[in-house]
N, C-alpha and C positions, 0 to 999 in steps of 0.2 A: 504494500500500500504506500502511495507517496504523500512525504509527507506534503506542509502548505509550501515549504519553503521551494520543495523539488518542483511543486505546482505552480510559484511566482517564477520559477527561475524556467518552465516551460513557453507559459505566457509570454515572458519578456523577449525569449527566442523567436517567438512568432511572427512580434512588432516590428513591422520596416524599419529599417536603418534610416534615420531622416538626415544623415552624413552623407550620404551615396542615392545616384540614380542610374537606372537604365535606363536604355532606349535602345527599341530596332527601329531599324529603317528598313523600307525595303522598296526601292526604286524599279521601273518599267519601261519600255518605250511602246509607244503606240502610235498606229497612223494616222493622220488627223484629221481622214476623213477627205481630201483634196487629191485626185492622182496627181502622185509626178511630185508632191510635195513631202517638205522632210515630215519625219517621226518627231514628235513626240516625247516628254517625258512626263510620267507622273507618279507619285510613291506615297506614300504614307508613313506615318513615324507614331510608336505607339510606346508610352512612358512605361514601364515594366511594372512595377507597383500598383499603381493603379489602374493601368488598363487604358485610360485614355488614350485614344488614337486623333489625327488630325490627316486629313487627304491633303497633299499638296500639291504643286507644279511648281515650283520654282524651287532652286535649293535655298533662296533666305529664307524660308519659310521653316524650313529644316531648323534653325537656328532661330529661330525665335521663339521657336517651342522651346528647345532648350531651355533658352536663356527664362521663360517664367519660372520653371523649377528652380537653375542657378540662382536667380534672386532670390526666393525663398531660402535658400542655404546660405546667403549672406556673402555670397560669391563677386569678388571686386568687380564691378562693371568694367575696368581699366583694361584687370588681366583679362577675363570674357572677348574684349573687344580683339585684343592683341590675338587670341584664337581666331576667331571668326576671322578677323581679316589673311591671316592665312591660310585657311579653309579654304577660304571663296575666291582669293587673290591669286 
């Protein structure tokens, strides 16, 4: 039988880590519908904890989702920026 404390120390293993996030992406090309004209991208990004997903097409879009988690974690806007710009650059 367990006791309470082996039952708080279950619990507490359960609770998201609110230090750390996931995220997949998962990107696609598609035709757009025009012959003779390019493809397409479009993808989705879905926060791992929570399940929220967002559709995108653009990849700033990718990093904006991000970046609401990151602020939540109290993450420097500064250093943030300093990534995304060479993400995308």
């Amino acid at each position: 039988m367990a006791t309470t404390s082996q039952a708080a120390n279950k619990v507490e293993q359960l609770r998201p880590d609110i230090s750390t996030n996931s995220f997949i992406v998962k990107v696609w090309v598609e035709p757009n519908g025009q012959p003779g004209e390019q493809m397409v991208w479009r993808g989705h990004i879905t926060h791992v904890p929570d399940g929220k997903r967002k559709h995108v097409r653009r990849m700033k879009e990718i990093t904006e989702f991000i970046t609401s988690y990151l602020q939540n974690m109290g993450v420097n806007d500064t250093i943030w920026e300093r990534i995304r710009n060479r993400l995308w650059h």
